[in-house]
N, C-alpha and C positions, 0 to 999 in steps of 0.2 A: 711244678712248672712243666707243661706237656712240651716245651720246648731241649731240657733236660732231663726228665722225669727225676726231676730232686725235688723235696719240699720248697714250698719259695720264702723266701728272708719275713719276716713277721712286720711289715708293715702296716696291718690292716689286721684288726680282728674280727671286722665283720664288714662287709660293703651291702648295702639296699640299695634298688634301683627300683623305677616306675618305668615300665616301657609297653611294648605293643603287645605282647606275647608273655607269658611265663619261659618260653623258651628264650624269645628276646633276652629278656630280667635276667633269665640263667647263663647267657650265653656274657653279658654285657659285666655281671658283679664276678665272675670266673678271669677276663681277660683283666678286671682292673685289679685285681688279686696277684694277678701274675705282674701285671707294672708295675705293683710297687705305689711308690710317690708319684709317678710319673702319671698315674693313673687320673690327678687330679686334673689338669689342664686337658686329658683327653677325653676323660669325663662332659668336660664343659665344652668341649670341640663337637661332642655327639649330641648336646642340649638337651641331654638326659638328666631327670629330677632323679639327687644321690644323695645317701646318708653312708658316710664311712666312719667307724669308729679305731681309731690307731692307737697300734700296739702300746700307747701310752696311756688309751683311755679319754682322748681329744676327742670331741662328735667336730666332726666337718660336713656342710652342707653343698651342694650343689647346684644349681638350677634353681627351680621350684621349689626344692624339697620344704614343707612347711616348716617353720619352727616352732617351738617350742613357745606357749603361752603366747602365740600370734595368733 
């Protein structure tokens, strides 16, 4: 967390994002890492296509993101 410099709580094991940029993408899957859960509803505030998979192993989608066998 660059707000602490401590590891951040294992909410997320992996977040994917679709955006403008690779910098965009990197800048956007870094701050929802740092939110947490909270990342979901901010996620869908930015109308950014997401795939986050949680520290349980749960796939969540976002926006667009296509799914699976669609």
């Amino acid at each position: 967390d660059p707000r602490t410099c401590q590891p951040i709580p294992p909410a997320w094991r992996t977040v994917s994002v679709v955006d403008g940029t690779c910098v965009e993408a990197n800048t956007v899957t870094t701050a929802a890492a740092v939110r947490g859960t909270a990342a979901l509803a901010w996620l869908r505030e930015l109308g950014v296509p997401a795939r986050l998979v949680a520290a349980d192993r749960r796939v969540i989608t976002v926006g667009a993101w296509p799914v699976a066998g669609g």
